[in-house]
N, C-alpha and C positions, 0 to 999 in steps of 0.2 A: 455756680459751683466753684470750689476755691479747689485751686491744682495742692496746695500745702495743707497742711495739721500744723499747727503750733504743739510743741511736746508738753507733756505737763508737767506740774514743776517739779516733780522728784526724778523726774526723765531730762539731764539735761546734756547725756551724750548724744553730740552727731554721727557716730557709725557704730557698730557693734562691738568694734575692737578683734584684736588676733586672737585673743581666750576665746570668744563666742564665735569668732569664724569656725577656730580650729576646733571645737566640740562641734559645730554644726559639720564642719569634715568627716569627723569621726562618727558622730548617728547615722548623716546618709550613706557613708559606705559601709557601718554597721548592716541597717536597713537594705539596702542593696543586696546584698549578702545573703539575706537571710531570706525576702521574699523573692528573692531566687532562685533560690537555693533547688537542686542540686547543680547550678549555671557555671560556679565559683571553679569547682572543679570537672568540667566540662569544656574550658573554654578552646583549648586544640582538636577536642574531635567532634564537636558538634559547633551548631551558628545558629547564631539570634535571627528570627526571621520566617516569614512566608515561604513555601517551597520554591515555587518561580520566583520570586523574587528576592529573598537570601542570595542567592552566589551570583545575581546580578549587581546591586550592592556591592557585594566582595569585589564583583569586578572592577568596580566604580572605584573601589581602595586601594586597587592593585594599578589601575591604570593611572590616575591624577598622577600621582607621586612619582611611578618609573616612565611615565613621557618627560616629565618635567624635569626631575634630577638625572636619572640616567640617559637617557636621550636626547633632551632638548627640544623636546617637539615641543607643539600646542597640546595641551591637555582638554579642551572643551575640540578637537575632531582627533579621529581616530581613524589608520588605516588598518586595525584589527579586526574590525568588524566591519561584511562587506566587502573585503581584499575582493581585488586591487581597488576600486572604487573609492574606498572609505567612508566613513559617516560622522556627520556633526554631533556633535553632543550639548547644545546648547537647548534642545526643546527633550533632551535627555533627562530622566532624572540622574545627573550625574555629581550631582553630590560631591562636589569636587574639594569643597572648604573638609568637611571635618574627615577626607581620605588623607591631606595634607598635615592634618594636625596629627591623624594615626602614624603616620608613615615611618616619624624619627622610632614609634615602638617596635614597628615593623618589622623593621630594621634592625633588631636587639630582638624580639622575640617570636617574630613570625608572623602572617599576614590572616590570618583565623583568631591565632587569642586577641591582637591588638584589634580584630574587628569586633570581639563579642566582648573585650574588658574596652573598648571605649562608649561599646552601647551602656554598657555597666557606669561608667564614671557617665553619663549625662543624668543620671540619676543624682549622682553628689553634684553636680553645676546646677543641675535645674534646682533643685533645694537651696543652697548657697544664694544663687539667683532670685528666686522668692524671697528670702529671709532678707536680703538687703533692702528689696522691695516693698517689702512688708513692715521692716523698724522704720527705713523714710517716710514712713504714712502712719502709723501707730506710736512707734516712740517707745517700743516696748521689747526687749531682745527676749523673753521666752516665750511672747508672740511668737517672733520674726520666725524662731528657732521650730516651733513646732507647725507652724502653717508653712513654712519652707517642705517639710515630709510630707506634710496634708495633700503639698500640690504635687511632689516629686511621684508620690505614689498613687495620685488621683486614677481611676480609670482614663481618662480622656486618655492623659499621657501613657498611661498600659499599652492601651491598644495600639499605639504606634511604635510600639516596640520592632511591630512588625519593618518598619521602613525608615530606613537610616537616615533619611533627609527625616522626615516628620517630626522624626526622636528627639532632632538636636531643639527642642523648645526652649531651653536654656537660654535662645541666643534672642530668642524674641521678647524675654523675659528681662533681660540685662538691655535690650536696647530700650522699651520702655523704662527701665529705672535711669536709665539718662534722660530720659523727657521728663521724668518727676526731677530726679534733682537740678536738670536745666532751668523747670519753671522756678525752683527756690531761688537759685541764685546761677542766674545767664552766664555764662562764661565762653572761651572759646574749648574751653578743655571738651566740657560736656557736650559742646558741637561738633569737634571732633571724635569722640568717641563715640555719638551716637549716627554717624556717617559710614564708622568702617565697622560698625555692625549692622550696619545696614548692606553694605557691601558685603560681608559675610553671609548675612541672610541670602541675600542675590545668587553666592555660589554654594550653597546649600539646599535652599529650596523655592522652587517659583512660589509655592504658597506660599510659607513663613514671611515673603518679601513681600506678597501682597497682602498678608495680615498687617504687617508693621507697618506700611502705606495707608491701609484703613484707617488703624489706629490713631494715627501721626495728623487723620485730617481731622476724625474725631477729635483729637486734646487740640488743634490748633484753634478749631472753632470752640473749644469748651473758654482756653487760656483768653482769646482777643474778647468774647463777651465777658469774663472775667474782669480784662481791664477797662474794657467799656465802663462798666457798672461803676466799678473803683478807681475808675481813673487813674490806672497805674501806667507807668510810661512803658510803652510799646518796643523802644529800639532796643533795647538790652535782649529782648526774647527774639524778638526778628532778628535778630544779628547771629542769634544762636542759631534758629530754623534755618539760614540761610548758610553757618557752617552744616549742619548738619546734611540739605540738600546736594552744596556742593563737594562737597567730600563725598557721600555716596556714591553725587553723577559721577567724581572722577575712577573709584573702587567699580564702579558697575558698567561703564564704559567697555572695556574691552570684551566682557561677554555679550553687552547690548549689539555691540557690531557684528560682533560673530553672531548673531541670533537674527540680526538684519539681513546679513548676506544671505545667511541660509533661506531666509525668508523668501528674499528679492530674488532668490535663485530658484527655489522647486515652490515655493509658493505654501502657505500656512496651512498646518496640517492638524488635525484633532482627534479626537476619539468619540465623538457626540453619540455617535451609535453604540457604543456599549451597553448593553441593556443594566450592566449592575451599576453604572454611573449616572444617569442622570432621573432626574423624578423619584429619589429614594423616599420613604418617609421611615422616622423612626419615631414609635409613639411614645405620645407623653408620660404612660406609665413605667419605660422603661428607663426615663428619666428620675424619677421622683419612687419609685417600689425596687424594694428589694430583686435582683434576676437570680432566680436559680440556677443553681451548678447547671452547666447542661455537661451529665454523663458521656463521655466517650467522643466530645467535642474535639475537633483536630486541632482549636486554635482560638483566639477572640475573636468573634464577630464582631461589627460595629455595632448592630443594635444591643449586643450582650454588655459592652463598654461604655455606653452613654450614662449609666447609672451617676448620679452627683454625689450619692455619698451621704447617708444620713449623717454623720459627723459635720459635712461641709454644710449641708442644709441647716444644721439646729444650730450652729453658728453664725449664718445669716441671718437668720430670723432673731437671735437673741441681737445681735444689731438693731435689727429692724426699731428694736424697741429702747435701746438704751444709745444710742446713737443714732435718732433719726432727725436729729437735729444740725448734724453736722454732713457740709455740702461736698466732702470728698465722700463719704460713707458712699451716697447716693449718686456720686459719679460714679464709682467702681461697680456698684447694684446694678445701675439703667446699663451700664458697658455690656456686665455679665449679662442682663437680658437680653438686649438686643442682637448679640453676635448667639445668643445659645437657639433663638426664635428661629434665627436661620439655619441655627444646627437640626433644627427636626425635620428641615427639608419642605417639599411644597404645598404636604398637608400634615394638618392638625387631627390628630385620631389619638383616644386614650389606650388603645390595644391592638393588635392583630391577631390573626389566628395561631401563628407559626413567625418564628423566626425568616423562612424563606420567601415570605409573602412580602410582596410591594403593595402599595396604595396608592393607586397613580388618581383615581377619580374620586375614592369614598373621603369624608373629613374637610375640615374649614382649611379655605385655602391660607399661603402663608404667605409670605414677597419671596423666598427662597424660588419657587415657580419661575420667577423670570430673570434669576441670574445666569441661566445655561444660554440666554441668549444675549449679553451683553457684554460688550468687549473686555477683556480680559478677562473679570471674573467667570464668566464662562469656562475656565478650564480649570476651575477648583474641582471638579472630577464628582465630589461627592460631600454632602453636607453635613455630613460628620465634621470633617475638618474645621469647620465654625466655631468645632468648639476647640481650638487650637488656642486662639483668643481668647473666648470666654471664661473657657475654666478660668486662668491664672486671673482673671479681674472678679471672679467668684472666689477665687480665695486669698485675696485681697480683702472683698467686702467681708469676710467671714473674720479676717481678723478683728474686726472691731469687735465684734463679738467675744471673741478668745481673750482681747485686752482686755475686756470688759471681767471677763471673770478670774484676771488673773488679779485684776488691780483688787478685787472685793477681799474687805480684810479677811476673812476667814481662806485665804488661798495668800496674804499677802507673803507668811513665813515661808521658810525652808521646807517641813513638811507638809504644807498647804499647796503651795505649786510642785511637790514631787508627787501628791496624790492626783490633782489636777491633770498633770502630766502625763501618768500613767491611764489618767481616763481616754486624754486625746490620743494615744498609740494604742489602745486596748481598742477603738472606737475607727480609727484610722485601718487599724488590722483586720475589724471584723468587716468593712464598706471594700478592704483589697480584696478579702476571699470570696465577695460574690461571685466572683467572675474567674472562671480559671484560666490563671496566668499563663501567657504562651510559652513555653518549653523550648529550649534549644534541640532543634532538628540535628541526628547524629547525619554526619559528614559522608560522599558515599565511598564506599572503598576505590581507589585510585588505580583502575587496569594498568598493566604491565606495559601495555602501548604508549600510554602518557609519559610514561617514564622516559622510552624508547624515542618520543618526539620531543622530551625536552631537550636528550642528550645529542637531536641531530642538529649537527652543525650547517647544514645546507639551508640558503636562503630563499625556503620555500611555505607553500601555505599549508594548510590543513583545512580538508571540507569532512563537514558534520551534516548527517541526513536522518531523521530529521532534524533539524536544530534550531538556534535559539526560542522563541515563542513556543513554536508547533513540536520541538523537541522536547528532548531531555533537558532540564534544569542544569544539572550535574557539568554541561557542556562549558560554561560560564565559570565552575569552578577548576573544569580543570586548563582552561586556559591560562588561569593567570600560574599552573605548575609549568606548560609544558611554551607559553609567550610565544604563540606562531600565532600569524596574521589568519583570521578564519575566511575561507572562501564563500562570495557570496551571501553570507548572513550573518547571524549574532542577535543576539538579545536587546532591544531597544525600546522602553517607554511606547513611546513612539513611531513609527515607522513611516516616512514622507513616500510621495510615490513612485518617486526615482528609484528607491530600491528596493521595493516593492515588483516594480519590472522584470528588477536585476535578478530577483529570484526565479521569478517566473519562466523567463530568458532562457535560464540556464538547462544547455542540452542534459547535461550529466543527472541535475534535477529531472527533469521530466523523466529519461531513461529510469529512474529510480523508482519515481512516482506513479508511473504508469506504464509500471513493465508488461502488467496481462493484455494491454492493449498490444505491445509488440510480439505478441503471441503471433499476429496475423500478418507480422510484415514480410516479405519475400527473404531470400538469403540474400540479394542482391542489396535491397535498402539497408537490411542490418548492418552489412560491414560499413557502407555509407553512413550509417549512423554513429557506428564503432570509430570512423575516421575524425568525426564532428568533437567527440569526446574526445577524442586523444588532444583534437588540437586544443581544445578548452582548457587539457591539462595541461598543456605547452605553455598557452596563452598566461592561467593565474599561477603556473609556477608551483603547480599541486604536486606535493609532496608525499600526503597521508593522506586516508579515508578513512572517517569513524561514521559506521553505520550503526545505528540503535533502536530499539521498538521498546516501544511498553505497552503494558496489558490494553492502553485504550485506545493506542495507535489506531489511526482510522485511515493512515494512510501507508499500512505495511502492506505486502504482496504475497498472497499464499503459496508463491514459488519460493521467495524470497525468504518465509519462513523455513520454509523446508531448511533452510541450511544448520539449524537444531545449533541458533546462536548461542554462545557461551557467554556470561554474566550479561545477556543481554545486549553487547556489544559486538560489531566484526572489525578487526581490527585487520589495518592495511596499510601496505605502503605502497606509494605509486611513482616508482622515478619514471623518470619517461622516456623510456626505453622499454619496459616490462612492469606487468602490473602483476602484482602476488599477493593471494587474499591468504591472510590467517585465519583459519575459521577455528575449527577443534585440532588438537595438533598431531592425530590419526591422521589428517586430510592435506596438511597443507602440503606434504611433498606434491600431492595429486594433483593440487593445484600448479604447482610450481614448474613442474613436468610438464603438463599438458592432458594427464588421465582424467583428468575429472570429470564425471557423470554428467552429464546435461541437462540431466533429467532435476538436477541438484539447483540450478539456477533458471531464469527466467532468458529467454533469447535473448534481449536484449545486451545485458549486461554478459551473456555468455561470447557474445559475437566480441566484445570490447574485449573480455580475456585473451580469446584466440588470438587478435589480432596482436594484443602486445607479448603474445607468449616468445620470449627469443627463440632464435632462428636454431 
């Protein structure tokens, strides 16, 4: 397999130029725009993203940036989450590269639009990113130009619109085009720059850094039998590999320590048990057939997303046959195949019954089966993600195809490639509408309390119950309004088992969680218990309490409902001296006083009021 294409001889530009960048600018955020659309003008009150996992994200964009310039802290731990304690953010999806590139927007426009217009602009990078990719291998700019959109709007990449690490695919796309133009001509430049995107990838995304790692062993073994065969001299390329290795080790070094420590300290933590993570399959029909709208769908599923895209497909195939004689065509094919084989997960089936159904036994087994137990790739989560990799070398291989018909005289004119053109976007638009594109989640209204704790000047924390995970999503976003340290918990990827404890541990916790249990305790132990919590509150400096339920709370208390919470929230503040609950604003004198009904709260937490009722 030869890493290069010789251009042909009417192609005897080596880049695209600023005309075809800047038109390729102008389509994908065209493009962007429009199958977006209504996103454009949306982007302050609603966010790109899963429910739980949107204002998580957010958070991720709020915190890199104000530990690091306003603060001065480490941005990979956090005493925000988990106060006092704190938590590591290294086995976090914390996403910390492309919060740092939002942050100068942030800054100028606010911490919501700059998160849903820079999901929007990976759409014109990742285009731009293919299309350089694609003329270094073809030779061809209204290729590069139109399989640049092919791939920016692929489903693969759709579907991770959902997760703002996954999104940034752009950057795995540009680090490979430095390994193609490395193998033309070895430099240090190329080495370098394919190092500190590698090191970008590292604080962006555990995957994406282990795709580009894959990859990287794939082309080095594709390149050294390359010069075996042809006896091409070896130290020009090695000298590159070897900038590019160390430049990365030095870019990825500070997070690898901090990921060691945490390591070396609570010990390696996963998720293996998640039932939607591991042994997925997604069948091969939904690969290769059309998926119908699903009506009334909350969002893209993954198996609704795996669709390739009749466009993408009749373009390989028209390869297949007018380029199967050349040995890049057929590296970029076998790449697409092998990384998509593992996208279907550990078995092979042409259908299921339902979307909701796994296939853990029925179907030919795949090698996907035994990645959940092998070191590191084990924590790719889910074998979708495979095709993170794959697509963009499927649509690679497809441009042979597309060169192919762009070069046939009857397409060679003006109006021959505008008709042509308009087939690939007509073809490209009808392979996006399969699958209904995820919608920007509207923002949730911002209680009066939030307000109230951003404007407190006092050096204390805020506990939220229930929260991060098992809570309200919403907790995540209004953190980064009201920037207090959250007591005991926070939203985490991950969660090691140190604080895991810490939740557990917690008096105030349990009092909350298992109030009807304190139904039976003596008057005696209550205020004993009341005492335990006050010191708690002493101890992490708790300032506020944001209690919350939703409809599927499984762990609210039917005394605790009684208090006929308003938007869902009770909002509180707890100096520590006196605790005063805001519930409806009939009551609060009642509280505040000391009238309040008994009958209104659960003993537990009635004995803690009393006790701090002043004197």
């Amino acid at each position: 397999m030869e890493p290069s294409s010789p251009p042909p001889p009417n192609r005897t530009d080596d880049s695209l130029g600023w005309r075809w960048l800047t038109g390729g600018v102008l389509l994908y955020s065209l493009l962007a725009v429009v199958f977006t659309y209504p996103a454009i003008a949306q982007l302050d009150s609603h966010l790109f993203g899963a429910r739980r996992d949107a204002p998580m994200f957010l958070w991720n964009s709020w915190w890199g940036p104000t530990a690091l310039f306003e603060w001065g802290q480490n941005p990979l731990f956090t005493t925000h989450l988990f106060h006092p304690l704190g938590a590591s953010l290294t086995i976090h999806t914390h996403s910390l590269f492309p919060g740092l590139l939002m942050a100068p927007l942030a800054a100028v426009a606010g911490l919501v639009p700059s998160f849903n217009l820079g999901i929007l602009l990976t759409f014109v990078f990742s285009g731009l990113a293919m299309a350089l990719l694609v003329f270094d291998v073809v030779k061809d700019k209204r290729t590069a130009l139109w399989i640049g959109a092919l791939y920016a709007f692929g489903h693969h990449r759709v579907s991770m619109i959902l997760f703002l690490n996954l999104i940034q695919t752009h950057l795995l796309v540009f680090f490979v085009w430095t390994l193609w133009r490395g193998a033309r001509s070895p430099s240090r430049g190329w080495g370098i720059a394919g190092g500190v995107l590698a090191g970008a990838l590292a604080y962006t995304s555990y995957n994406l850094l282990l795709f580009a790692i894959l990859f990287s062993t794939w082309w080095v073994v594709v390149v050294s039998l390359r010069c075996s065969v042809k006896r091409e001299p070896w130290i020009p390329r090695v000298r590159q590999w070897a900038w590019v290795a160390s430049v990365a080790a030095l870019c990825i070094a500070p997070l690898a320590w901090e990921t060691w420590q945490e390591i070396d300290a609570h010990g390696y933590y996963a998720t293996k048990t998640d039932s939607h993570t591991y042994n997925k399959t997604i069948p091969l029909s939904r690969f290769l057939l059309r998926n119908p709208l699903q009506e009334g769908a909350a969002g893209v599923r993954l198996i609704d997303a795996s669709f390739l895209g009749y466009t993408t497909m009749l373009l390989v195939l028209t390869g297949m046959f007018v380029a199967w004689r050349r040995r890049s065509f057929w590296f970029w094919t076998l790449t697409a195949g092998a990384f998509l084989v593992f996208a279907l997960g550990a078995r092979l089936s042409w259908d299921i019954p339902s979307p909701q159904d796994r296939l853990e036994l029925a179907g030919f087994p795949l090698p996907y089966q035994w990645i959940p137990d092998l070191p590191l790739l084990g924590e790719l989560r889910n074998p979708h993600r495979f095709g993170l990799i794959g697509w963009p070398a499927l649509c690679v291989a497809a441009s042979f195809g597309l060169a192919w018909w762009f070069r046939r005289s009857a397409f060679g004119h003006r109006l021959g490639s505008g008709i042509l053109s308009a087939l690939v976007l007509g073809g490209m638009t009808f392979d996006f509408l399969q699958v209904p594109f995820p919608k920007l989640r509207p923002l949730p209204p911002v209680p009066e309390v939030i307000q109230q704790i951003a404007d407190d000047d006092r050096d204390c924390s805020v506990f939220e119950y229930p929260a991060g995970r098992l809570g309200n999503p919403a907790f995540s976003y209004f953190e980064t309004i009201h920037e207090k340290p959250v007591y005991g918990d926070g939203q985490l990827a991950r969660l090691p088992p140190h604080l895991e404890s810490m939740r557990k541990e917690s008096i105030l916790r349990q009092a909350l969680g298992q109030a009807s249990k304190a139904q039976s305790f003596k008057k005696r132990e209550l205020v004993h218990l009341a005492e335990e919590i006050s010191a708690e509150v002493r101890d992490a400096r708790l300032g506020w309490v944001l209690l919350s339920w939703m409809d599927s709370d499984p762990l609210a208390d039917p005394d605790l409902k009684a208090l006929k919470i308003m938007d869902k929230v009770i909002r509180a503040t707890l100096p520590v001296d006196r605790v005063v609950f805001q519930v409806e604003p009939q009551v609060v004198t009642e509280w505040a006083t000391g009238k309040l009904d008994e009958r209104l709260a659960s003993p537990c937490l009635y004995a803690v009021y009393r006790l701090n009722l002043p004197e």
